[in-house]
Structures are given as C-alpha cells and as structure tokens.
C-alpha positions, 0 to 999 in steps of 0.5 A: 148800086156798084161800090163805085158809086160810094166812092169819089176821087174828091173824097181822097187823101192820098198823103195825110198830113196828121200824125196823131188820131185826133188831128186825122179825124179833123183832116178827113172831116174838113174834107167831109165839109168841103165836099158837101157830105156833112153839114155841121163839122162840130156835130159829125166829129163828136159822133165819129168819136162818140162812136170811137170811145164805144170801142176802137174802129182800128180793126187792126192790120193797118186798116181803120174805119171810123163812121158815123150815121146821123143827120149832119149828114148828106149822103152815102159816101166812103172817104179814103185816106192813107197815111206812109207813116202811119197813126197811132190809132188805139187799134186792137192789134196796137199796131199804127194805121195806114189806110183809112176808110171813114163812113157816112150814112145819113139818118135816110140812106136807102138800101142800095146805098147800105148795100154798097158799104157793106159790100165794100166793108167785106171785101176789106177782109181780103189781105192781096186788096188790102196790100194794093190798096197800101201802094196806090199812088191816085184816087183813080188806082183805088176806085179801079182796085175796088171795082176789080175786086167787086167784080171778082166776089161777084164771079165768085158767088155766081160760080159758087150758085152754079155749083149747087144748082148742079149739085142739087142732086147729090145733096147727101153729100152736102149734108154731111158736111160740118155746118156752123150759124151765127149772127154779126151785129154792131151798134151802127150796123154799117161796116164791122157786121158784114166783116165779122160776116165775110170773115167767118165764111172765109175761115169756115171754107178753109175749113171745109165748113159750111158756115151761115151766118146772120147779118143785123146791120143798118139795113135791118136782119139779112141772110135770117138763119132758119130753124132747120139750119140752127137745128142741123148747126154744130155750134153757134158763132155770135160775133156782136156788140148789141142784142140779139134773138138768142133763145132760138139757139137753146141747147147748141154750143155757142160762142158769145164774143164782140164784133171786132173778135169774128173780124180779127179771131175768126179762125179760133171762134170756128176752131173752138166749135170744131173742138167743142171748146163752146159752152151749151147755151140755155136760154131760160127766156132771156133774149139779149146777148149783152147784158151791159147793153143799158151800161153803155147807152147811159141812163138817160138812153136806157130809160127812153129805149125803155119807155118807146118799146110800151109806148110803140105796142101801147099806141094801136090800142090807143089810136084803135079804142080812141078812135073808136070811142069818138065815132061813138060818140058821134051817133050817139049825137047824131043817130040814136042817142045813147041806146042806139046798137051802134053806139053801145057796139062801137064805144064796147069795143072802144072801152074794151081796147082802151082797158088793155092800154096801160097794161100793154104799157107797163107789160112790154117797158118790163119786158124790155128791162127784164126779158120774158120773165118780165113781161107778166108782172108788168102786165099784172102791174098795168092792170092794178094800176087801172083797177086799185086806187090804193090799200088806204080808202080804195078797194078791189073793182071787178069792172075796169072801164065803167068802176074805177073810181080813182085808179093810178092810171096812166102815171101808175102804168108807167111806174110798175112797168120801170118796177117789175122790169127791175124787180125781175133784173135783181131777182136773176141777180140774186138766183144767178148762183143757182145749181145749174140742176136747179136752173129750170125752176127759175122761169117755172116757178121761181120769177113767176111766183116772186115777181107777182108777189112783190109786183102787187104789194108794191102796187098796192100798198105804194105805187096806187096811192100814190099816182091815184092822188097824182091823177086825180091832182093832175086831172082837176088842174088841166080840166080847171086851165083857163084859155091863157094857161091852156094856150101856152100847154098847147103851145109847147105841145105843139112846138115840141112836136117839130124839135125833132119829129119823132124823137124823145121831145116828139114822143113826150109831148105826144104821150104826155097828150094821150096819157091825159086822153087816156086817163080821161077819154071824155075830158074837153081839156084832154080833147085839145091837147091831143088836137094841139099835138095833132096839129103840131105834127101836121106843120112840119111835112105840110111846110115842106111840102109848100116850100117845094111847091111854090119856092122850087128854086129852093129845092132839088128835083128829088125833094121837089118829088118827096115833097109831093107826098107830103100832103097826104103824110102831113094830112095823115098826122106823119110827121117823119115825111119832113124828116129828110129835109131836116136831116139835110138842112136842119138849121133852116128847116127845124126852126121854121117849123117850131115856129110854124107849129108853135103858131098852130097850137097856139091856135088849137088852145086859144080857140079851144078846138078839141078833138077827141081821137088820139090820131089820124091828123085831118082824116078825123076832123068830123070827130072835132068840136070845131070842124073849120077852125081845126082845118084853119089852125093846121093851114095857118101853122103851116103856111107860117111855117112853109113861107118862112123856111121858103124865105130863109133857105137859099137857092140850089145850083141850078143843077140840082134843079133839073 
C-alpha cells in the first residue's frame, strides 16, 4: 500500500482557524465525523488527549502528530492541517506548529494500512519535504509531495541493496566499519517509533556508522536485531516509551532514553556511544526498559495486564486438562467404567494438566510484576495454594489431584502470584544500594532465598487460611444455587461476555467461570456456568454472521465476506470474529448481543445444561448433559440477537453493496 492511499484531499485543512491546541484538536476531529473516519467524536477526542497528556506528540520543529487507535474508529487515515500562524502545542522544542498530521488506526487495521503510516511517519524526518510541505497551497500539492518523496526512499533502498549485493565479496571491508543496534517503541506504536528509527539510521550514515535498529510498533516486532549483530554492536540505542527485551543486551554499552529523544537528539544518542558516553548495562534478569510502566497505565491497568499474562499461559492448561477430563468421562459412562485404560489414561493426563494451573497462574501474574526473579516464588505459591489448607487444622499433602482436602485453590493462585511479584519489586528496593561487586549475588541467592522464605510463611500462615475457607464458602453457595438465582448467574455471565468481546468484562466473566471449573472439575453448578459463558460467546460472531447473511442491504461486501466465517468462529466459541463489527458500529452492534447473549444464558441456567470443558464452543456439545437443549440455547440467543442488530442498523449506500 502507497502512502497515497492513506491520504485524501477530503481530509485536508489547508488554513486552521484554531489558534490554541484545544480548539485545533476539535477542528481536525469535526473533520474526522464529517468524513466518516470516526464514529463517536466524544470517544476519539478523549483518547487523542488521553494519548497527549502521556507526553506532547509536538515532536518538535513546526511539526505535530496527534493519534489514536481505537474502536471509534473506521479507517486507516492521516488528516493534514497546517496553520500560517501557528499553535501553541506544548512541543518539546517549545516552539508553535504549523503542520499537523493526525493518525487514525482502527482496533483492526491490517498491516499494509500500518505499513503505510509508518512509511509516511518516516519520511517526516526529512527537513526539504517538510519545508515543502509548510508551502503547499492544495491538498493535491502535498499528496504529490508525499508520492515524490515515497518514491525517492524507495530508490534509495533499492540502490543501497544493490550495492551490498555487490559488495558481498568484500564483506572485511564492511565488517570493520562501526555498528550501533537499538530498539524504537511507543505506546501506540503508530507514527514516533518509526521516526525514532529513520532518524537514527540517518544520523548513524553521517557518521559513517551501520546503525540497526529494532522497531516494536502497532504492527508488532520488525527488523528483530539478531545475536550476531548485538554481539559485533558497539553500543545500544534504546529509544522507547514501553517495555522492551533488555536482557539480550548484558554487558554492552547502552543508552536508555524516551521515544521523542531518538527523533529530536538522535545525533547525540549516536555521538554518546561513539564517545563511549554509555553505561554497561547488567541485566540481573529484568526485562523492562521502564520501570514507571505500572505508573502510567493506572492501578486499575496494571493490575489486569497483570492478571491477563497468568490468565493467557494459564488457559492451554485449562482448556487441554478440562477437555480431557470430560472425554473421560464420558468412556467411563459409556466404554468400560471406571477401570477401562481409557479412562484412567485419559482423566491421568487431565488430572496431570489441571494441577499446574494455579501454579502457572500465580508464577507468570509475578513474573509480570516482578520480572524473572519472580517467577519461581510465584510458581512455589500457586503450587501451596493447591496443596496446603492452612497452618491452622490443615497439613502437608504429598498428592495435589486426588488429597487436597480444602486447599486455597484457584482464589488462593491469584492472591500469591499479586504477593510474590510485590514481594520481589520491594526485595530489589531495598537491595538496589548493593555494591556493584555484590550485584550477582542478587539473582543467585539473594531474591531466590528470600522471595521462598516470605512466599511460604505468607502462604502458610496468611493466605491458605484464608482463601481455603473462602473456597469452600464459595463452592457450598454455588453447588446449593437453585434454578432462579442460578438463571441470573448465568445471565450476567453470558451478557458480560458480549460488553466487550475479550476485553476486561469478557475475561471476568469467562475466569470467574473456569476458576469455579477449576477449583471443582466435577461440580454440575460449575458445568453450567461454563456453558453459560460458552454460549455468551458464540451469540456475538453467530448474530453477525446472520445479519450479513439475510440483512445484506445492511452490510458492505467485505463484512458480507468476514461474516462468512463467522459461523465456524461463532461454532468454535471465538468471539472476537464480531469484533469488526463492533468496532465499526458499536452502538447497534454491541447491545443487540448483550441482549442476545443475556437471552442465551438465561437459557443454559434455566435449563440447567451444563458442560463440563472449559472451551470448544459447540465442538464439545457431546460432553453436554443436554446435548439439544445447548444447540437451542446458542441458536435461540443468536437469532434474538442477529434479528435485532438486522433491524436496528440502517442500510449502506448502495455503493458499498457491491
């Protein structure tokens, strides 16, 4: 895709009438409705400044890039402004702003659209386009400035291949030259990484230096740096608002500074590792290159990132054992009973998945608070979850499947993995003033030694008294639920499963169901919930999928396509196969499958279907105490939802159709 295609004459403010930040932000986001980029203007101005108080995207010489990537909006798009006067923008260089460049991605934008914006964000670097760009008079003249430019840096890396191809024989020669790696990254990943990027190459060939550097964009990890070109590297340049793998680069000199800095100081940056300025950098196993990471994303942000990292390594032992439980089950019913080698084969290895899940759990939610270090009091505390019941009336238990008789459990898991991570995060606090002579003794003994210590008296004398006498309080109240209460679980369940299709509410309602699963795998009350959530997911890519098939004025032709394979995604319990369509219409698209799914799990509760696998959507209906009934709860929820959300939206232009 040509930067052309991100840019329309439509999306152009040749003159801004605004003469303060605020009202230029409104201006350019009327625009942004009026076009058809972005549905919801209220919604996309609060994340454009959401994105502005993390820090100024006025980069600096007359040049600003506010953006965002969300669901409000509906397409790929870079909207040029320029203001004669200039705006007061807050820009690093404190300097007013004349030309602006603001960026919209949706939540579902496809490479080649990414590809294009970091193209375009690149070429910003170059002050002659720039300087151009401040004396068009029309939105054709700056289409025709881009493409000349594009064109160009494409010549350019052409000749440059064909230069090394040639020199391939002489490669001594190249060797010798200086090399300098680093890694760009932002938090939207969308314009500044890819600056941060061209300008350092630039700044490294005044120089005479290969530079190489690795991009963690919106479009993921690009140009990954390899261990031969860390190893040959003279130094390291990390220009980068978020995380990064740092422990790659142990004993190399290395420059740790934010995105906007390898835009506008990229010349220093090199200068500093060509002068050995730099720092060595040691590791000691962290990986973050932004310990204020949890800072700014809030509490509330920290704590589910945190939460999502054991969810995520978690569920594949969930799903696997869960699965393989239920099967099972099933030939013990039907094809040998309880002493068939079939199901003592398959329920062992069932058993054996399930009783690393809550130590997988807690282990990774530390290991994301508290790097490597971390990881093994978080496994050790998952694991006495599942194995203690407490200092007070409970002993050690040699077997975890089969002897645990009232353990912490799931409740338990998530409690130690938050308190280990912590605990390792205060431990580096407090030997942070170590002799630097003394620094590998904190990974080899210091953190391991103390992190079990207090891991397992907490656990012991604390947390498993506590959370085993909350899971079993909480176990006796669901297996005791009777048909009405159990219909308005199930019900919530379910609805929350279709507010934002894999989002927080999403994976609450879907671990609330599979810590129940998990904490009893041969609960009927547990059964249902996790058909409840089940069926909660199928409703949405189900209703999207029979909206564009019998409502197709209703549709463009490429939803009319995606909804095609919606009915395996909605059969295989993959709910974020409708998340295109919410993005682009959420308003009509969301509630109809609240209702929709609400309606299902009502359903699953009323009826009592349980279904004993913690996922595969319809493929594990023959696990289902109620085979038929789970089939008519999913298509009954489905068709509420899909007739309504057929209704309710208004036909595409006729255009769109075809």
């Amino acid at each position: 895709m040509k930067i052309k295609d991100i840019l329309a004459p439509e999306s152009m403010i040749m003159a801004l009438k605004a003469t303060n930040k605020e009202d230029a932000v409104k201006e350019m986001a009327d625009l942004e409705v009026k076009t058809g980029i972005v549905n919801d203007e209220d919604e996309f101005i609060k994340s454009i400044w959401a994105r502005e108080n993390e820090s100024t995207t006025g980069i600096g010489d007359g040049i600003a890039m506010p953006h965002a990537r969300n669901k409000t909006i509906n397409k790929a798009r870079v909207l040029f402004a320029k203001s004669e006067q200039g705006i007061d923008y807050n820009s690093l260089d404190g300097q007013p702003v004349h030309l602006f460049f603001m960026i919209t991605a949706p939540d579902g934008a496809d490479n080649t659209h990414l590809q294009a914006l970091a193209k375009l964000s690149g070429l910003l670097i170059d002050p002659d386009l720039v300087n151009a760009l401040k004396k068009a008079q029309t939105p054709e003249e700056v289409i025709q400035l881009f493409e000349n430019a594009e064109q160009q840096k494409d010549e350019a890396k052409k000749a440059e291949k064909e230069q090394a191809a040639s020199a391939s024989e002489n490669d001594n020669d190249k060797e010798e030259k200086p090399l300098i790696v680093g890694v760009t990254a932002c938090i939207n990943g969308i314009a500044h990484t890819y600056m941060a990027q061209e300008a350092l190459i630039k700044a490294g060939k005044k120089r005479g230096v290969d530079v190489r550097i690795e991009t963690n964009g919106s479009e993921g990890v690009k140009d990954k740096l390899t261990a031969a070109e860390i190893s040959r590297a003279q130094g390291v340049v990390i220009a980068s608002d978020k995380k990064v793998d740092m422990p790659r680069f142990d004993g190399k000199p290395l420059i740790s500074r934010p995105v906007v800095d390898g835009i506008n100081k990229p010349d220093e940056l090199i200068d500093d590792i060509l002068n050995s300025k730099a720092s060595v950098y040691h590791s000691n196993g962290e990986k973050s290159s932004d310990d204020s990471d949890n800072a700014k994303e809030g509490v509330w942000g920290s704590i589910y990132k945190n939460l999502m990292n054991g969810v995520s390594h978690m569920l594949p032992f969930v799903i696997g054992g869960g699965i393989l439980m239920a099967i099972s089950f099933i030939v013990e019913n039907y094809a040998g009973g309880p002493k068939s080698p079939a199901f003592i084969f398959l329920n062992n290895a069932g058993n054996m998945a399930f009783a690393f899940m809550v130590p997988i759990l807690s282990g990774y939610i530390a290991e994301s608070i508290g790097d490597l270090p971390a990881l093994m009091p978080g496994f050790v505390g998952g694991f006495m979850a599942t194995v203690y019941s407490g200092a007070y009336g409970g002993a050690y238990v040699a077997n975890v499947v089969t002897n645990a008789k009232s353990p912490a459990g799931f409740l338990g898991g998530l409690a130690s993995g938050f308190i280990a991570g912590y605990l390792v995060v205060g431990l580096k606090k407090l030997f942070a003033k170590l002799p630097k002579s003394l620094e590998g003794m904190k990974p080899m003994l210091i953190y391991p030694i103390l992190s079990l210590l207090f891991i397992a008296l907490i656990m012991y004398y604390i947390v498993n008294p506590i959370f085993s006498a909350v899971n079993f309080a909480i176990t006796n109240f669901l297996n005791q639920m009777g048909t009405g209460n159990l219909a308005v679980l199930t019900t919530i369940l379910a609805a929350m499963m279709s507010i934002d299709m894999g989002g927080p509410f999403n994976k609450a309602a879907y671990v609330f169901a599979s810590g129940a699963f998990a904490n009893d795998p041969h609960s009927t009350v547990a059964a249902v919930m996790m058909a409840a959530v089940m069926v909660g997911g199928m409703v949405p890519p189900f209703a999207t999928a029979i909206g564009t098939t019998f409502f197709k004025n209703k549709y463009t032709l490429d939803e009319r396509r995606a909804g095609l394979t919606n009915w395996i995604l909605g059969f295989s319990f993959i709910t974020e196969g409708a998340i295109p369509f919410a993005a682009a219409d959420p308003g009509h698209v969301l509630p109809s499958c609240i209702i929709g799914s609400a309606v299902g799990g009502a359903l699953v509760g009323i009826w009592r279907i349980g279904v004993p696998a913690p996922h595969g959507g319809l493929w594990v209906s023959p696990l289902a105490n109620h085979i038929l009934l789970y089939f008519v709860a999913t298509i009954i929820g489905s068709i509420v939802a899909g007739v309504i959300l057929g209704l309710w939206k208004k036909p595409v232009d006729k255009q769109d159709q075809k």
